[in-house]
C-alpha positions as a Markdown table, in Angstrom:
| # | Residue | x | y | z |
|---|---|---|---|---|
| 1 | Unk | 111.7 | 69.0 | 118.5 |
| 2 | Unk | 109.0 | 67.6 | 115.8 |
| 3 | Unk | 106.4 | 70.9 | 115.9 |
| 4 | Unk | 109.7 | 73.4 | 116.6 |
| 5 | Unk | 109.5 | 74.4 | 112.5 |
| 6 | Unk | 105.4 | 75.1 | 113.5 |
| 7 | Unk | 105.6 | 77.2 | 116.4 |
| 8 | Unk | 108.5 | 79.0 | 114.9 |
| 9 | Unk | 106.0 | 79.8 | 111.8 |
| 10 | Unk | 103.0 | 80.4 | 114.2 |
| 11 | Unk | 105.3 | 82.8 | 116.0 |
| 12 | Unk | 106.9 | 84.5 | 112.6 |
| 13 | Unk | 103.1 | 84.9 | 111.1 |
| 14 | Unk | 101.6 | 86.4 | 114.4 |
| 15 | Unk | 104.6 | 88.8 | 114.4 |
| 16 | Unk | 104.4 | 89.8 | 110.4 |
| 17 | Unk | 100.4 | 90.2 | 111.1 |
| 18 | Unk | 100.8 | 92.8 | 114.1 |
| 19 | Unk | 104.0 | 94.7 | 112.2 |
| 20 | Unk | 101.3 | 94.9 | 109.0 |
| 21 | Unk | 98.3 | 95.9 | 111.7 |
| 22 | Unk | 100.6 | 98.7 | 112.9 |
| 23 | Unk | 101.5 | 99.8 | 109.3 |
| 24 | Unk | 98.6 | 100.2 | 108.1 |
| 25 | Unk | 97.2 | 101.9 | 111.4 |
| 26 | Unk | 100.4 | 104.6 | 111.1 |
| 27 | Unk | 99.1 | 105.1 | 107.1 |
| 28 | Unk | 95.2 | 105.6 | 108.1 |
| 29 | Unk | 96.3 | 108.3 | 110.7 |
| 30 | Unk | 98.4 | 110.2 | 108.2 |
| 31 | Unk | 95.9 | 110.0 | 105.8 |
| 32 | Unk | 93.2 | 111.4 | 108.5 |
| 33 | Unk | 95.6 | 114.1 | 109.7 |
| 34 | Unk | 95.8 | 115.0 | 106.1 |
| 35 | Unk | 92.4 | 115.1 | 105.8 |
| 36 | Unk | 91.5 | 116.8 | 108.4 |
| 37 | Unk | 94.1 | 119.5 | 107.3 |
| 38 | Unk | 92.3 | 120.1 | 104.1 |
| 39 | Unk | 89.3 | 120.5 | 105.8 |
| 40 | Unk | 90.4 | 122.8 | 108.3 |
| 41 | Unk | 92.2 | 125.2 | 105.0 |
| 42 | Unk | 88.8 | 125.0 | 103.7 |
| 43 | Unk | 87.5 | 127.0 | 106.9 |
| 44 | Unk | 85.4 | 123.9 | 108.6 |
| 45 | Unk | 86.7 | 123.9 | 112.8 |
| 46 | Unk | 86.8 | 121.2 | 115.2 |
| 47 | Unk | 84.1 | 121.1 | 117.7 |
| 48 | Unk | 86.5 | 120.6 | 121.0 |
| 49 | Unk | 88.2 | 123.8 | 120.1 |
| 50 | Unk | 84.9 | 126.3 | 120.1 |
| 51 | Unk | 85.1 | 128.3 | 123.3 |
């Protein structure tokens, strides 16, 4: 029952790093959707969709 604070800690601070991992994966790929929005308005394509 001594190290039950620590692995409740280790467990809470693995948790809070993944939820802030996923976060900030979720903002990168608005932020690259967005990008690649502007640059598809400003006429460049994507290369999978020539035909």
């Amino acid at each position: 029952m001594t190290h039950t604070f620590f692995i409740a800690f280790s467990y809470i601070l693995t948790a809070l790093v993944i939820a802030g991992l996923v976060v900030r994966a979720v903002i990168d790929h608005r932020a690259q959707l967005r990008a690649l929005a502007e640059l598809e308005s400003r006429g460049v394509g994507r290369r999978s969709r020539r035909g």
